[in-house]
N, C-alpha and C positions, 0 to 999 in steps of 0.2 A: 545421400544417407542422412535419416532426420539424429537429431542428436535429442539428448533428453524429453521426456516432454516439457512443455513451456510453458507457464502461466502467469498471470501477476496476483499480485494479494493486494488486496485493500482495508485497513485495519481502521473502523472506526470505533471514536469512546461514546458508552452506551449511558456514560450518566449529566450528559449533558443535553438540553431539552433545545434539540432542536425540530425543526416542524419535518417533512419529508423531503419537499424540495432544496431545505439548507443543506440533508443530508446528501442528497445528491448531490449539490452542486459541489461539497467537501471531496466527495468519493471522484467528482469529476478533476479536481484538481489534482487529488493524488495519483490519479494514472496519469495524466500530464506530467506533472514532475518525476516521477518516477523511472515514465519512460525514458525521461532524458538520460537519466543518469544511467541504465541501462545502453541506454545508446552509445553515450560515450565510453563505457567498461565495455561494449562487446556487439558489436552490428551484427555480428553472426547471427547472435539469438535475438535479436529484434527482427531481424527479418525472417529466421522462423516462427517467430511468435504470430507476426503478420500476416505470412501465408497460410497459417494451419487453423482461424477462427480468432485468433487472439481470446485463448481461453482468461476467463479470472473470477476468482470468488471475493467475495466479501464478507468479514468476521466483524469480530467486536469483543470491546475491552471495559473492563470495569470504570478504568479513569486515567489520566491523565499518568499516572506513578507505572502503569502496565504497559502504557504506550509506548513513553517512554523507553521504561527496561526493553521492550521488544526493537524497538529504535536501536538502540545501542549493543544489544543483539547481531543485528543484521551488520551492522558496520563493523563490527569486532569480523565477521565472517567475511567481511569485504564483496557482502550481496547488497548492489545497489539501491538505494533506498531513499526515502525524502520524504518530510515530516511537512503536515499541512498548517500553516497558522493562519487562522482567519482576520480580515484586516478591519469588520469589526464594525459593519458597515448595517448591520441589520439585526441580527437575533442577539449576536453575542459580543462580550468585550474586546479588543483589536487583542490579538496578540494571543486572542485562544486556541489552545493544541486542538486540532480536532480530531486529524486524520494521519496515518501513517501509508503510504503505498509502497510496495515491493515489488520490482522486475518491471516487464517478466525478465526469470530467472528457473533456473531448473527446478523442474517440482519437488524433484527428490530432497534438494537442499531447503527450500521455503518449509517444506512440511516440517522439516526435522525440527525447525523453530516455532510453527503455527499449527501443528498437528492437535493441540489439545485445546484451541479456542470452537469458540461457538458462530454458526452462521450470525450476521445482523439480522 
């Protein structure tokens, strides 16, 4: 029996001028860390997420004050989550927020939080 559907979210900030592959490689980090912390809160839905495509979208935030809020969001509701800081090694200063990643976790819950942001 599948249980919710699964996804993860990837929440990057849209006012900082990174080139395409920096943004990738942010968005790559934050499904790694993300995952983990899913993995430890709930193998169940990591390894549904696994088997069914491992869905996930990617949004976007005005700046660093939204990400943030949406950060502390997510851990208030005790959905696994992990905020990306970049170490600062090339585009940007060490220690810049860049990204947020979420889950996977059940869509029904991410949405109720990410429902009114915009594709990146």
């Amino acid at each position: 029996m599948a249980i919710d559907e699964i996804k993860q979210v990837v929440i990057v900030r849209a006012d900082l001028d990174m080139g395409k592959g920096k943004i990738g490689a942010q968005i790559g980090h934050a499904v790694i860390l993300s995952y983990l912390e899913a993995e430890r809160k709930d193998e169940r839905i990591t390894k549904e997420w696994l088997s069914s495509g491992q869905k996930k979208i990617v949004l976007k935030v005005t700046d660093e004050e939204a990400l943030i809020k949406l950060y502390k969001a997510f851990q208030f509701k005790r959905i696994p989550c992990a905020i990306v800081n970049d170490a600062g090694l090339t585009q940007l200063p060490p220690g810049t927020t860049t990204a947020l990643g979420v889950g996977p976790w059940k869509s029904g819950e991410l949405d109720f939080i990410t429902g009114k942001l915009k594709l990146l």
